[in-house]
Each structure stands twice: as C-alpha cells, then as structure tokens.
MIGU-274897 format. One record per residue (C-alpha): x, y, z. Coordinates in nm, 4 decimals. Each point is the difference from the previous one (the first is absolute). Layout:
BEGIN
+----------+----------+----------+
!     east !    north !       up !
+----------+----------+----------+
!        X !        Y !        Z !
...
+----------+----------+----------+
This chain:
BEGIN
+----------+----------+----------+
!     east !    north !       up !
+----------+----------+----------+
!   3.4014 !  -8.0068 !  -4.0978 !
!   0.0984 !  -0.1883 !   0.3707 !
!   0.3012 !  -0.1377 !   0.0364 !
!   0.0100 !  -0.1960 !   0.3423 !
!   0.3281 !  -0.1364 !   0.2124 !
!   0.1413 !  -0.1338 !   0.3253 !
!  -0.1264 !  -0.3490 !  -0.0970 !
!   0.1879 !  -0.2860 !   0.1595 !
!   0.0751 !  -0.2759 !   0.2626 !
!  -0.0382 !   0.0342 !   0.3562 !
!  -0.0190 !  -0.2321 !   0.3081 !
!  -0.3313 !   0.0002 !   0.1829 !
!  -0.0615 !   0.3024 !   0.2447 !
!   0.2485 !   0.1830 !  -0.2461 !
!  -0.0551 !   0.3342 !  -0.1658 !
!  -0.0372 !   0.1242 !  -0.3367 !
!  -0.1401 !   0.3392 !  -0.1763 !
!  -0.1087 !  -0.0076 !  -0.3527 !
!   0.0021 !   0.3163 !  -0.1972 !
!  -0.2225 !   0.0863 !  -0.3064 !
!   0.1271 !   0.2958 !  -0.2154 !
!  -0.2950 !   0.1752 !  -0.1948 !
!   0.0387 !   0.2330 !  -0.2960 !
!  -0.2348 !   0.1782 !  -0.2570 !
!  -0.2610 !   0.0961 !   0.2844 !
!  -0.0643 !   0.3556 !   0.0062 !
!  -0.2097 !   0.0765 !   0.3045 !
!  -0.0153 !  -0.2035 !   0.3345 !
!  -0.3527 !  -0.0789 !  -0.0426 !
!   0.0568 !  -0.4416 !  -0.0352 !
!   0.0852 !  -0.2469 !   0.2468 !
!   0.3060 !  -0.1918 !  -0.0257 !
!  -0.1208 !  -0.4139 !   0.1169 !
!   0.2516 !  -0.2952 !   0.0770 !
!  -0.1608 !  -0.3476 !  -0.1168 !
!   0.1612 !  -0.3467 !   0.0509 !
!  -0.0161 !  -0.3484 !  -0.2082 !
!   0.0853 !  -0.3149 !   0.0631 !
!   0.0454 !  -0.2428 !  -0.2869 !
!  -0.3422 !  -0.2052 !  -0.0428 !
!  -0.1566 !   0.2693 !   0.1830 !
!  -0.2204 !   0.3026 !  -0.0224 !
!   0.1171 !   0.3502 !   0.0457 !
!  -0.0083 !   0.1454 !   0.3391 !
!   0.0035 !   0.3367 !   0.1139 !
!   0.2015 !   0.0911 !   0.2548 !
!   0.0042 !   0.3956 !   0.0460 !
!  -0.0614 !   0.3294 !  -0.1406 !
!   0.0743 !   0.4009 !   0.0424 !
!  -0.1863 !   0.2326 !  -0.1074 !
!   0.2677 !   0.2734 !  -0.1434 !
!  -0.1916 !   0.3083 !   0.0592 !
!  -0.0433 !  -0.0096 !   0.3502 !
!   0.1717 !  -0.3568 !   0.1271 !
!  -0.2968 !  -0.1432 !   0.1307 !
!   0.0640 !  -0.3904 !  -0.0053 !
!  -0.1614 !  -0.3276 !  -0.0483 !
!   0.1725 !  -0.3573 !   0.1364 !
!  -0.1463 !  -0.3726 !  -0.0329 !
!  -0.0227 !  -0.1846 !   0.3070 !
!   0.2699 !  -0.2414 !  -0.0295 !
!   0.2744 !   0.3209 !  -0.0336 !
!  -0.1273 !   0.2068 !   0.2771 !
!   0.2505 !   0.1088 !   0.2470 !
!   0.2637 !  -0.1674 !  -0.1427 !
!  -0.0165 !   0.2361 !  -0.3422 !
!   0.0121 !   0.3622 !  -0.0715 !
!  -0.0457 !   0.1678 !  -0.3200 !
!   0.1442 !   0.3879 !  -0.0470 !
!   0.0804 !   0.2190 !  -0.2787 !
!   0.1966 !   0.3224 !  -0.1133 !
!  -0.2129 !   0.1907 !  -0.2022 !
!   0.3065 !   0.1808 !  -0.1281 !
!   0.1532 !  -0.2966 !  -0.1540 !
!  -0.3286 !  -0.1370 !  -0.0869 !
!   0.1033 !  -0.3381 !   0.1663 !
!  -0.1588 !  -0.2253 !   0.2291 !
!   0.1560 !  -0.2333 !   0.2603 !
!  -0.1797 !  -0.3620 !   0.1771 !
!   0.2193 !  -0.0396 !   0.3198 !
!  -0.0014 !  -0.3859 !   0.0804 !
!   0.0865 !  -0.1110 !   0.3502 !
!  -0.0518 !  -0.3262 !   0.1977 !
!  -0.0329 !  -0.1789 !  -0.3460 !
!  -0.1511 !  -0.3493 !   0.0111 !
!   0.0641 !  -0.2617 !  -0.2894 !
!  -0.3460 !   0.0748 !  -0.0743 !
!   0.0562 !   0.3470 !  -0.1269 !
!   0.2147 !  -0.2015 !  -0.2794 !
!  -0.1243 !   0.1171 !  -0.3251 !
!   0.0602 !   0.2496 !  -0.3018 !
!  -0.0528 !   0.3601 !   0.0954 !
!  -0.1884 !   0.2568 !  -0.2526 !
!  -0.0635 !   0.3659 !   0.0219 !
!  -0.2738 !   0.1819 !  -0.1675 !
!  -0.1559 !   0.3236 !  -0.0295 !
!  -0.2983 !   0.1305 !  -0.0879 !
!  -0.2366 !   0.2951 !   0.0283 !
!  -0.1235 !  -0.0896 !   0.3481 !
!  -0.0752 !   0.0539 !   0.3570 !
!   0.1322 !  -0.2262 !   0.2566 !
!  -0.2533 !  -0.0036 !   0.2637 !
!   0.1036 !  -0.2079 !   0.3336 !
!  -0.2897 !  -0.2699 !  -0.0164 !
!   0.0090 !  -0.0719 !  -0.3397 !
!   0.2211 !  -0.1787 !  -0.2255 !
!  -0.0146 !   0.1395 !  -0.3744 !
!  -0.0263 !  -0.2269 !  -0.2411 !
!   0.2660 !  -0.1440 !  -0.2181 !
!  -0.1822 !   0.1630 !  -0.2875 !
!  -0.0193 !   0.3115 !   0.0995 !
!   0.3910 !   0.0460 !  -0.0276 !
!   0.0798 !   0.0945 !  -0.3721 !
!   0.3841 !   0.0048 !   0.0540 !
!   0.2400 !  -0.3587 !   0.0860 !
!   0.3044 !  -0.0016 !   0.0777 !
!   0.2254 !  -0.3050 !  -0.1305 !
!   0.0043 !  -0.2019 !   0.3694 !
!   0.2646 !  -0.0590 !   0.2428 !
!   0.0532 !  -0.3533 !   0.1817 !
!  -0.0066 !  -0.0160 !   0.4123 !
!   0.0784 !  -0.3420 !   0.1660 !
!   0.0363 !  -0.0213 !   0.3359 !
!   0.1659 !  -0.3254 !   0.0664 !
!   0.2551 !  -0.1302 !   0.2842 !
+----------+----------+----------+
C-alpha cells in the first residue's frame, strides 16, 4: 500500500516535496517511481529510486529542479519540487515495484505493481 502527500498550490519558482509512505514490502529490493497526469493526457514519468542502493532515474523536463530521496527505515520516499513552472501542474502518483532504477532509463509504467491514490500539484500565480 502507498499513501502519498504534500500535494498543493504554489506560485511559480515555488517549492514543494511530496511524500509517498510504503507498507507491506519486506526487503528493499523495488524501486519506488513518481509519475504525473494531466487530464486528457497520458501518464508521464517523472522519477524513480531504487530502494536498495538509491541509485536514481529523472525525466528531462525535472532535472535540476527535482530530487527524489528516501528513508529506508520508514520505508518512505520523498520528490523535492523547486523552481516549479505551471507546467509541472498535474496529479502526482507513486508506485512501487520490484525494480531497478538505472540512471538512463525510465521504467515503464507497467512495471510498477503498486499505486498510490494521487496527490494534486498546481503551480499557479
């Protein structure tokens, strides 16, 4: 089960971290992956973490601006959001799956077996 928060409304170049709380995994063998939507539109991936080791994947669009962490201890991961642009408007959704993030590659929506129930981010002056 993922339970994800820190949805909400910002001003452009503003700041926000979204959190996605995972239980029932027993091992840190999966990757935890942030995905966006945008009504009318088709899924995007945005980033991923691998929770074993940390090693990290990031779409273009996010890069620099976005980090992705997580505390293997409380099994949760964060997506830290700064200089947010209207166009990184959308519904937010964690997922997890038994994966490997690799840097160059963006796993597949598929591939993720676990959803979280979404979070809305609009960044609007």
């Amino acid at each position: 089960q993922l339970v994800e928060s820190g949805g909400g409304l910002v001003q452009p170049g503003g700041s926000l971290r979204l959190s996605c709380a995972a239980s029932g995994f027993t091992s840190d063998y999966y990757a935890v992956g942030w995905f966006r939507q945008v009504a009318g539109k088709e899924r995007e991936g945005v980033s991923c973490i691998s929770m074993s080791d940390g090693n990290t994947y990031y779409t273009g669009s996010v890069k620099g601006r976005f980090t992705i962490s997580r505390d293997n201890a409380k099994k949760t991961v964060y997506l830290q959001m700064n200089s947010l642009k209207p166009e990184d408007t959308a519904v937010y959704y964690c997922a997890a799956g038994p994966l490997y993030c690799y840097s160059d590659y963006e796993q597949p929506a598929g591939g993720y077996d676990s959803w979280g129930q979404g979070t809305q981010v609009t960044v609007s002056s």
